[in-house]
N, C-alpha and C positions, 0 to 999 in steps of 0.2 A: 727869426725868419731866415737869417742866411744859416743855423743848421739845420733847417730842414732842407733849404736847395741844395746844400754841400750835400746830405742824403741821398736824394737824389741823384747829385749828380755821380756819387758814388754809385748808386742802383744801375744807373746807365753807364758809365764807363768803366766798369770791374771786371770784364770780362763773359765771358760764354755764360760759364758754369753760375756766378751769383748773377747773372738774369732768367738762367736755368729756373733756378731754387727758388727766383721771385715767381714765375710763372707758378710752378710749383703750391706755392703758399697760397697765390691766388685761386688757382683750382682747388685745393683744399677745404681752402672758405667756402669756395663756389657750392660744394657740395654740403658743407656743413649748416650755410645759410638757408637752402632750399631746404632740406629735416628742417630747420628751425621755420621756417613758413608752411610747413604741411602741418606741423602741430599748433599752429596759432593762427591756419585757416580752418581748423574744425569749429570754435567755438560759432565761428562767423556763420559757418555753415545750416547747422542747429540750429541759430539764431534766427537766417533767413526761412528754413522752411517752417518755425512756429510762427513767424510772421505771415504767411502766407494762409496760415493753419485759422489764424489770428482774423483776417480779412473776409475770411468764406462764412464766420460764423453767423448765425441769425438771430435776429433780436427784431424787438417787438416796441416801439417807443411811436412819439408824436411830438415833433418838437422837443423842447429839452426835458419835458417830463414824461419821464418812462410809464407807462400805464397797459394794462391787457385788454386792448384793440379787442371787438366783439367776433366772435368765432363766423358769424352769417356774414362779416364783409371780409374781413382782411384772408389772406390764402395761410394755407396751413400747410404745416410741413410734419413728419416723422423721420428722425436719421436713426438708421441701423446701421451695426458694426458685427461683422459675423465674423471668426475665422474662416477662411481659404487657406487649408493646409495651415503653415506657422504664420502666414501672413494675413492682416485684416483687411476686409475690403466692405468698405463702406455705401452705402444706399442710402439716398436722400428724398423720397417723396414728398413730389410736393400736388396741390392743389390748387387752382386760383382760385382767387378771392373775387370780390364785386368792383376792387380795383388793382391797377398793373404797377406793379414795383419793381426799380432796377435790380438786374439778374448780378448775379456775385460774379466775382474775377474770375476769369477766366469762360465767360460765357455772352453771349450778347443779346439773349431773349432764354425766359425760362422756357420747360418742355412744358407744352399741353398736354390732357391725357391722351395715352399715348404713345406719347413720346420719349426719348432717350438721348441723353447727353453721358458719355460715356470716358474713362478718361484712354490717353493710347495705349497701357497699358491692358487696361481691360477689353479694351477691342480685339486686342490678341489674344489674349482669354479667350472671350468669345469664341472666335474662329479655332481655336485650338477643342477647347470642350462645349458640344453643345449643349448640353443638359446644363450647364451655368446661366442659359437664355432662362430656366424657370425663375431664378432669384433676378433678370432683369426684365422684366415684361415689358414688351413694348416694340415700337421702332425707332433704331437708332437713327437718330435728326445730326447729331455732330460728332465734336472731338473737345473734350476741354481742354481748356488753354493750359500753360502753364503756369499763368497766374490766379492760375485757380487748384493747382496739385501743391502739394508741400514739396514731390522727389518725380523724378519721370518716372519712378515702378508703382507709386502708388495706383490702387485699387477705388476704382471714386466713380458713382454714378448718378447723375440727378434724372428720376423716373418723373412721368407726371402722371397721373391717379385723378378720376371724379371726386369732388369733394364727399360724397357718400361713403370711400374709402378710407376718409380720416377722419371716424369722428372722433379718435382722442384726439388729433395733433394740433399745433401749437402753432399761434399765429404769427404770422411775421410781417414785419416792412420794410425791414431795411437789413443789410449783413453789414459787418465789418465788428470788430471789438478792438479793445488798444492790447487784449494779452489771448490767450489760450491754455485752454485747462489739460488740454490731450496735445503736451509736448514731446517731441521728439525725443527726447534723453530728460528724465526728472532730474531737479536741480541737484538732489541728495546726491544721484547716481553720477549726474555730472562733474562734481567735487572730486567723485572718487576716480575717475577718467584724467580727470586734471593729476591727482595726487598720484596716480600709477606713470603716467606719461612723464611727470617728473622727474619722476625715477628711471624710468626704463630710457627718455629720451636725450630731456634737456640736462640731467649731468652729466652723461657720457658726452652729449655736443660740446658743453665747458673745455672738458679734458680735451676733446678731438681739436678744438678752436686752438687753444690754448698749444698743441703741440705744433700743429700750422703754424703759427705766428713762433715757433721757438727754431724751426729748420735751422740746420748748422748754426747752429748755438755756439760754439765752441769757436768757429773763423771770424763769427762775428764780433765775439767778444775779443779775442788778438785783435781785430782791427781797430774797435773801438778803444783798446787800451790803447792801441801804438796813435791818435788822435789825442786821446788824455795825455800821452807823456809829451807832444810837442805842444800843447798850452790850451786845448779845449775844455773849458769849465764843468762839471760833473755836472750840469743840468743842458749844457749842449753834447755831451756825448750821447744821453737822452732824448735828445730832440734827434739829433741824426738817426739813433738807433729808430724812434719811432716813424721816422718818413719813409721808413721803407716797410716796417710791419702794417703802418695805419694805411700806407699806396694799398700794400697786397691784399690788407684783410677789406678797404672801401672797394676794389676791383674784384674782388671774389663775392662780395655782398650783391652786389650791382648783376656778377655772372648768373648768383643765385637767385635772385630775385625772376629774371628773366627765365632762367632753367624750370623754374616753378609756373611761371604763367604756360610755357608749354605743357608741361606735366600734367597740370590743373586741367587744361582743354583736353587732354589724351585721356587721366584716368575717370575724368567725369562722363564721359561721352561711353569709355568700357564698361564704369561701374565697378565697387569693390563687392563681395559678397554680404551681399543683405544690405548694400550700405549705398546712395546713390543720388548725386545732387548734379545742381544745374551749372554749368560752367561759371556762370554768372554770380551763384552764392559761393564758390571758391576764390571771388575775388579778395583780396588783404586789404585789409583796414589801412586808414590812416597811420595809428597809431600802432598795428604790426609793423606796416610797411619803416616805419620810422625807428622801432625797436631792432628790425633786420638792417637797415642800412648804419643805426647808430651801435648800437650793443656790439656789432661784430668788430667793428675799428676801435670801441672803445677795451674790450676785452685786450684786443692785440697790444694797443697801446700799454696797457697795465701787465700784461706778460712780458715785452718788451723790456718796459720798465725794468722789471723784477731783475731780466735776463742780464742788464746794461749797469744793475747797480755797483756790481764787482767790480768789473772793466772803469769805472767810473771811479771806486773810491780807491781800490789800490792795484793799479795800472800793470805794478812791477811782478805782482804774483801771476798776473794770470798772460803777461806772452811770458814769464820763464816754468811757466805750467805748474804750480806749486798744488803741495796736496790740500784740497779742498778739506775745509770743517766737520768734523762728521756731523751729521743731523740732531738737530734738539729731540729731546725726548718729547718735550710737549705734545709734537707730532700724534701719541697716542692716545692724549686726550679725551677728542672727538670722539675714537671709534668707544675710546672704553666708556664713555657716556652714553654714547648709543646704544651700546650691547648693555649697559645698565638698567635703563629702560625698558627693553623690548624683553629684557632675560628677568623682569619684574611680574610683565604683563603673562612670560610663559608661566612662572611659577603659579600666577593666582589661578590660571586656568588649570594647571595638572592637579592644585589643592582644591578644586570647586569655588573658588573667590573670584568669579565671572565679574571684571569691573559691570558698573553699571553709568557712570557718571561718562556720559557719552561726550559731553562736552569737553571734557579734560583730554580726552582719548585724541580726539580730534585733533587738537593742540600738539599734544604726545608724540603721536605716530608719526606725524609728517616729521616734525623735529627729531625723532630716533631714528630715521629713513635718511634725513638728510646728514646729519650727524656720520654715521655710519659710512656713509659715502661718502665725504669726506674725509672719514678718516682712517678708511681705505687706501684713498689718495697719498694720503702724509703717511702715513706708517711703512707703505712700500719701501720708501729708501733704510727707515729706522731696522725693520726686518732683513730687508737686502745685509746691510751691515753687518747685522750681525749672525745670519748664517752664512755672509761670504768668511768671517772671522775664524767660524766655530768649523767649517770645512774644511779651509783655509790648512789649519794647525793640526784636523785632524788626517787627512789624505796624502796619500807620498803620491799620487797621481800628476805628473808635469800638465793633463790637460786641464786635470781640473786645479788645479794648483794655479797656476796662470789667469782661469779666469776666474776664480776666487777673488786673487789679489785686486784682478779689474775692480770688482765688483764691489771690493772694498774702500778702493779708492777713489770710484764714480760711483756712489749710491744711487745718485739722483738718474741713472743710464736706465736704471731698473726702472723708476717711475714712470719714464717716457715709454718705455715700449710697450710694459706691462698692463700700464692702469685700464687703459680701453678696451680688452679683453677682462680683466677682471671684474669693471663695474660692468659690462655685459654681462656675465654669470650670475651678478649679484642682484641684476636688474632683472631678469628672468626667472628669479623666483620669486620677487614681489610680484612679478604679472603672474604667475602661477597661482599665487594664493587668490587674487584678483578671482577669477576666471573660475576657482574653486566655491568663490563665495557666491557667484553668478550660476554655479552650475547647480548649486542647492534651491537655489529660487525658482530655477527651469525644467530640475527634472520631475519625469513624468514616472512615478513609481507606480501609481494603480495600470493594471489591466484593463480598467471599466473608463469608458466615456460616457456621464451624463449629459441629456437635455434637458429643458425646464422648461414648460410652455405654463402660462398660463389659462384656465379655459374659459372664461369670461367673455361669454360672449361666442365660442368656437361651437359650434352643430355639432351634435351623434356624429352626423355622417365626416364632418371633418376630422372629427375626434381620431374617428377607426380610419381615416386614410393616413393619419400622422402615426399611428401604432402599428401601421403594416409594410411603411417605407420601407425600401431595400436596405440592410444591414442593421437593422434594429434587431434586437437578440432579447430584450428583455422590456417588460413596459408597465405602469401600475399609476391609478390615483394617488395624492397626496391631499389630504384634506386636516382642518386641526376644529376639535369639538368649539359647540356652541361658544362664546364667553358673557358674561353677565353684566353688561360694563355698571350695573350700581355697585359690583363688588369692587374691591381695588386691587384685588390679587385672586379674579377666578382660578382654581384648578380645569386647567386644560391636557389633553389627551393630544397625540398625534395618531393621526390614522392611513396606514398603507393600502390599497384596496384593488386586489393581487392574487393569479392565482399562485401557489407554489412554483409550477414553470417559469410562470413572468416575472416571477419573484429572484429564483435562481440565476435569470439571464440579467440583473439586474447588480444580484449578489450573489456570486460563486459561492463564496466559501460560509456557505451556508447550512448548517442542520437539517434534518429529516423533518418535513411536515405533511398534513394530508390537507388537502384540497375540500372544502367544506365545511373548514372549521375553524375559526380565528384563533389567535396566538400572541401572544406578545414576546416582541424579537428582544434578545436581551445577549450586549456586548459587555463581557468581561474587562474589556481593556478603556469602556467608556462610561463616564457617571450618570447614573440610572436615573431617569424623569421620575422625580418622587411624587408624582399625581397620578400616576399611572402602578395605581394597586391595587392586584387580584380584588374579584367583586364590586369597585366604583363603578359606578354607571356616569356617563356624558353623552348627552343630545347632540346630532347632528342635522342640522335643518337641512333639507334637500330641496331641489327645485329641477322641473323638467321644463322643455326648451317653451311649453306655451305658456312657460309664468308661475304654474302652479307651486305648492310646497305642500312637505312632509317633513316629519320629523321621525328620525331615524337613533332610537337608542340602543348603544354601546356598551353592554360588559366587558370590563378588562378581565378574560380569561386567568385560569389559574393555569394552564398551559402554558409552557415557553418553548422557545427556540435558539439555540444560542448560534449567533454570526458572528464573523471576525470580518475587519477590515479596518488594516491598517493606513491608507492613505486619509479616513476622514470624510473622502467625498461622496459615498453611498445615499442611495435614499433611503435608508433605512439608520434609525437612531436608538441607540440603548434605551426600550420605556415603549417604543411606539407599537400598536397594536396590527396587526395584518387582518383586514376583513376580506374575505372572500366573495369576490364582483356579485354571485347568488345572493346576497343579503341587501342587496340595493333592487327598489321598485323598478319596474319596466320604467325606461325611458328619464329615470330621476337621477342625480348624481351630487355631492354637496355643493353649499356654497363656498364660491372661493377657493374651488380646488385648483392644483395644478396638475400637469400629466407629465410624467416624468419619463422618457426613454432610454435606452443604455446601449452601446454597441461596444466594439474594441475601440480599445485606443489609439490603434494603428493610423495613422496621418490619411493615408489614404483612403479608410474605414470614414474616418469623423468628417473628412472632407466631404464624399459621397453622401452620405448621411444629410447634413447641412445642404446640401445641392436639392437633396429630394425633399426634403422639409418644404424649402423654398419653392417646390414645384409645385407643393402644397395650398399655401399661402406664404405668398415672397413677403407681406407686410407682417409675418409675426413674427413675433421679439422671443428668441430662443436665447436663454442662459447656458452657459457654458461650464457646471464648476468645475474649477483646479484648470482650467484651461484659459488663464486671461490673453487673451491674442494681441493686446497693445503690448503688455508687459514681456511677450515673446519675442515681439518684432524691435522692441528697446533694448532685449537683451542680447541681441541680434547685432544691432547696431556698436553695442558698446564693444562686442567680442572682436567685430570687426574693424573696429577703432584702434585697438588693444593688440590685433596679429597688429594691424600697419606700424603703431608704435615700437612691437619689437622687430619688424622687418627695419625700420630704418634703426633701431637699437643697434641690427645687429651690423647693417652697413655701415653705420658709425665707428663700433667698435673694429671691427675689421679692417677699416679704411686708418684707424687711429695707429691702429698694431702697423698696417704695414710703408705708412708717412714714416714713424718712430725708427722702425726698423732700419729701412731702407738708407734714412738721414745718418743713423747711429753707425750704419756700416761704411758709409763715406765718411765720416769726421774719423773712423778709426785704422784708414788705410794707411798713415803714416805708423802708428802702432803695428798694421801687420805687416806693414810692409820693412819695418825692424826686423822685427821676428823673423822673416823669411831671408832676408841677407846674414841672420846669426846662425841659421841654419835647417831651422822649423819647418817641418812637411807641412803639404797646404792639409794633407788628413788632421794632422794634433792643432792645425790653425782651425777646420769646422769645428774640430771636439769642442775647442775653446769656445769659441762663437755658440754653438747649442749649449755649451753647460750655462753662460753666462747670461742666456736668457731664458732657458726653462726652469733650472731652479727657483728664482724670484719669482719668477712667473706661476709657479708650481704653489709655491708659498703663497703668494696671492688667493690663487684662486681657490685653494683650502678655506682660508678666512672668508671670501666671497659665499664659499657654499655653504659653511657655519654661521654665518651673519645674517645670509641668505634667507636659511632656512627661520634661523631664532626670529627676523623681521618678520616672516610670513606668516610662520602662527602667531607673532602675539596679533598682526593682523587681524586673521581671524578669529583672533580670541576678543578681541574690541568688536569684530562686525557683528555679532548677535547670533551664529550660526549654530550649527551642531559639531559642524568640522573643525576639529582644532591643528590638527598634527596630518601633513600631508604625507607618510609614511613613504606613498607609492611615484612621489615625484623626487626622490633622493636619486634613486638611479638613472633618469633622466640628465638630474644636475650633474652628477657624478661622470656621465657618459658624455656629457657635452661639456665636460671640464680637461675631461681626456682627450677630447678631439681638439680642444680648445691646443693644446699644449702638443699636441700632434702637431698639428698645422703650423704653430710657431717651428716647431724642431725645423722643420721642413723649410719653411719660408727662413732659416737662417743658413742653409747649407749652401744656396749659389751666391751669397754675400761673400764667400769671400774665392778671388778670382785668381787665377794662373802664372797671372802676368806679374812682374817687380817692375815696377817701376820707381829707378831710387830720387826721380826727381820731389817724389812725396815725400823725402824725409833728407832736403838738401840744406834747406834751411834750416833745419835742425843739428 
């Protein structure tokens, strides 16, 4: 206890400058702790809006035995989920029943028909496009809560509808569930948000902490030796050393904590792109809260430590400044295990040896990532050394000859300044592959956008107003012959039922055919329905809207047509036959058909399209393929998860570079200020200072970019994708490595100042 107050009282009575450096150290944390609470208020965040997601849900029970309530009393409901643009927006009909059940959070009575309960963002929809009123019929009655929205952008409307409008839907008595199936980020995806953020965040905050609590490293250690040699025991040099790292890093914990509750109010309230929660779900956990105020003083503590064990065990080297130890090789370890790994995973993928055993991978990667990063960290100095050695001997240059020898006799100067820029570079390209893997799952390769209605149930007349919507370009039946259910493997047929036009606007890239005469479409690059061969015949039962039926048979033509389409999502499939609309009775059409429409893919194409549909009828359930709009607005969210990640990656590392720097050039003013009384212009004194940290620096960030890169594809070579080898984001790395070491040159030239001052080197 009394060397922690002697700490102290060291901290306060030492003058200007070390209560300077403490404030210093303290801001340092302050900003390192608030990153460290932005990434360990996401999870919390996700967590609250599936909770919310979680509470709205409907269910159907009576007491504790869950049972299916009869459709004539209980009210019934249909939710639909359409895209709008890349975003989904959800419709909830409902109907009353013969009795009244409480209405879900964020509402305080359901809509009668009618009626409209809308959320605020869709209100302004509204107002903004009015053709969007077709998909909400009705009059708007409120505003839902937000204990009834998962995000304040989300898209949420509860309609009310006569019970005659739902005769599918599904009854309900009560909402709320203990989980939710349509989460905000799936858990898989989640993992892998956690595993990039690792990378990209929380090891460069280690380093950035870790440099904060080491400030003038070198005064402090002279003071704690000149302590050790008048009779302070080597576990209270320790203790003193830490009252003043654990004060700085617990008052900068404390700043950030605080810093963040602002933040958290300011960027909730602006919103990130695609990405947008309630002040309130940005609150920190307990146990964040407890990790940010402990983790930070305890890190410092253990730096500290590290800093103080010299000055502690042999007092007499370090105030008469003796040359430090050069660095254990072990140092290289780490990385070259890491590069073991990752340089494993590249090979099986350039040989076709795609692992498959996903569980190992899992294991693997993170471990070769973190590995890597580490030993980054450690090999700095081992590198430093030894191209300051191999420069050093080979160059008659006085500037660079000077800071060679630095550099060979402070390795570890290199690590401090360097590492936070380096694992930045190296951190930006695991978010690169990231983002590559994400970009494969989102893009939109076909030209064509499908719809899929169902007609079951739909009228002639509704039929032909769904087929004549604004932007519809292509349109046709989809129907599949008779099946025999006593056989156990009928041969069935697919049938298109199309004219050539309708057919074309559906599938471009399609062959010559004439209007009048069936065919069977047949894709080269996809495997051909082997039931479907020249001359089989298959019945198709038809039925017109009064109930009646016919039966309609099918020869498979010895004609064909060949179409290409490489995305898959077409309505047409290698095998299926195109009948032409003439061969169906007035007024008859199969059972069990659907209508399929096509327009561009253009965002604002598919949007309109879906607007008009719903003008149509708002309650039909339109399929979407290749266009899942949850899976867009998750992928949405993670990308934006992932820029915040490397925005504060990158003010981490830039905040680490110029702590490091700025320290390194005050502990080394009695050095220049040698130099300059021997005779040294203050020009060969910057050369010095730039050579001495862009070299290492330089060296770094090579390995960063080759490490970088080897982590990214075996990355991708584990996620499942097509994309192995990011070829086109080398030069990215490459340009932001150069900039990288630009900005150092620069940020080292006003380091050193005009003025001599020899009172810096009196003591001496």
């Amino acid at each position: 206890m009394k060397e922690l107050l002697l700490g102290l009282r060291l901290l306060l009575g030492s003058g200007r400058g070390n209560r300077v450096r403490f404030l210093l150290m303290a801001g340092g944390s302050a900003v390192g702790v608030c990153c460290l609470a932005m990434v360990l208020a996401i999870p919390g965040i996700l967590a609250a809006q599936d909770g919310r997601k979680a509470a709205r849900s409907a269910d159907c029970c009576a007491g504790d035995r869950p049972f299916r309530v009869s459709a004539d009393k209980a009210p019934l409901e249909i939710s639909l989920t359409d895209p709008y643009g890349s975003r989904p927006m959800t419709r909830v009909f409902h109907a009353p029943g013969a009795f009244v059940i409480d209405p879900p959070p964020g509402l305080d009575e359901l809509p009668a028909p009618g009626e409209v309960f809308v959320s605020p963002q869709l209100h302004e929809e509204l107002e903004k496009e009015p053709g969007l009123a077709q998909l909400v019929p009705g009059r708007e009655q409120g505003i839902i809560g937000a204990q009834g929205l998962a995000h304040p952008d989300e898209l949420y409307a509860y309609i009310g509808v006569p019970r005659g409008h739902l005769k599918n839907g599904n009854p309900v008595t009560f909402y709320g569930w203990s989980y939710t199936n349509d989460e905000t980020v799936e858990p898989s995806t989640l993992d892998i948000v956690r595993f990039t953020l690792s990378g990209v965040v929380l090891l460069p905050l280690v380093v950035y902490l870790t440099v904060c609590a080491r400030l003038s490293a070198a005064a402090r250690a002279r003071r704690l030796a000149a302590l050790r040699l008048v009779g302070l025991s080597k576990k209270g040099v320790q203790r003193v050393n830490a009252a003043e790292t654990v004060a700085a890093a617990l008052l900068g914990a404390v700043l950030g904590l605080c810093v963040y509750a602002v933040a958290n109010q300011l960027i909730s309230r602006v919103g990130l792109p695609g990405f947008r929660w309630y002040p309130s779900d940005g609150s920190l956990s307990l146990t964040a809260t407890f990790v940010c105020l402990i983790g930070c003083p305890a890190l410092a503590w253990f730096a500290g430590a590290v800093g103080a064990r010299k000055a502690a065990i042999n007092p007499l080297a370090v105030r008469r400044s003796a040359v430090e130890k050069p660095p254990a090789k072990w140092g290289l370890l780490p990385l070259l295990s890491g590069l073991g790994i990752v340089t494993g995973y590249c090979v099986a993928g350039a040989t076709g040896h795609v692992p498959r055993d996903t569980s190992l991978s899992s294991i693997l990667m993170p471990l070769a990532v973190v590995l890597i990063g580490v030993g980054l960290v450690l090999s700095l100095p081992i590198l430093s050394r030894t191209l300051a050695r191999t420069v050093g001997r080979a160059s008659r240059s006085l500037p660079l000859g000077l800071a060679m020898k630095r550099n060979e006799v402070e390795p570890d100067s290199a690590l401090r300044v360097a590492t936070g820029l380096v694992l930045l570079v190296y951190a930006a390209s695991l978010a690169q592959g990231v983002l590559i893997e994400l970009d494969q799952v989102s893009k939109n390769t076909s030209p064509v956008q499908s719809y899929t209605l169902s007609l079951d149930g739909v009228s002639q007349d509704r039929q032909r107003a769904f087929e004549t919507v604004t932007g519809v370009r292509g349109h046709g039946m989809e129907a599949s012959s008779w099946r025999d259910q006593d056989t156990e493997f009928p041969p069935v047929i697919h049938a298109v039922i199309a004219t050539c036009s309708q057919l074309r606007g559906m599938v471009p890239d399609i062959g010559r055919c004439m209007d009048g005469r069936p065919f069977r479409a047949v894709n080269p690059r996809e495997t051909y329905d082997e039931d479907s061969k020249p001359g089989a015949s298959f019945p198709f039962h038809l039925r017109n809207e009064s109930g009646a039926r016919r039966v309609m048979t099918v020869r498979v033509p010895e004609q064909q047509v060949i179409f290409g389409d490489e995305s898959g999502l077409s309505a047409l499939s290698s095998g299926d036959v195109v009948v032409p609309p003439s061969f169906l009775p007035d007024g008859f059409r199969p059972e069990g058909a659907s209508l399929t429409l096509a327009s561009s893919s253009a965002p604002q194409t598919v949007r309109a399209v879906l607007d008009n549909l719903g003008g149509v009828d708002p309650t039909a359930s339109v399929m979407t393929p290749g266009l899942v709009v949850d899976a867009l607005e998750q992928i949405t969210v993670v990308k934006t998860i992932l820029a915040m990640g490397m925005v504060l990656g990158l003010v981490i590392g830039v905040a680490a570079y110029l702590v490091a720097a700025t320290d390194r050039a005050v502990e080394r003013r009695p050095q220049v200020t040698a130099l300059s009384l021997l005779g040294a212009r203050p020009r060969t004194l910057r050369a010095v200072q730039v050579a001495q940290v862009v070299l290492p620096l330089a060296v770094g960030l090579v390995l960063a970019v080759v490490a970088g890169k080897a982590a990214e594809s075996s990355y991708l070579v584990t996620g499942g994708g097509e994309v192995f080898w990011d070829g086109a984001g080398v030069p990215l790395l490459l340009a932001c490595a150069l900039g990288v070491v630009a900005v150092a040159a620069v940020g080292s030239l006003p380091l050193i100042g005009r003025r001599i001052d020899p009172e810096l080197i009196r003591r001496d």
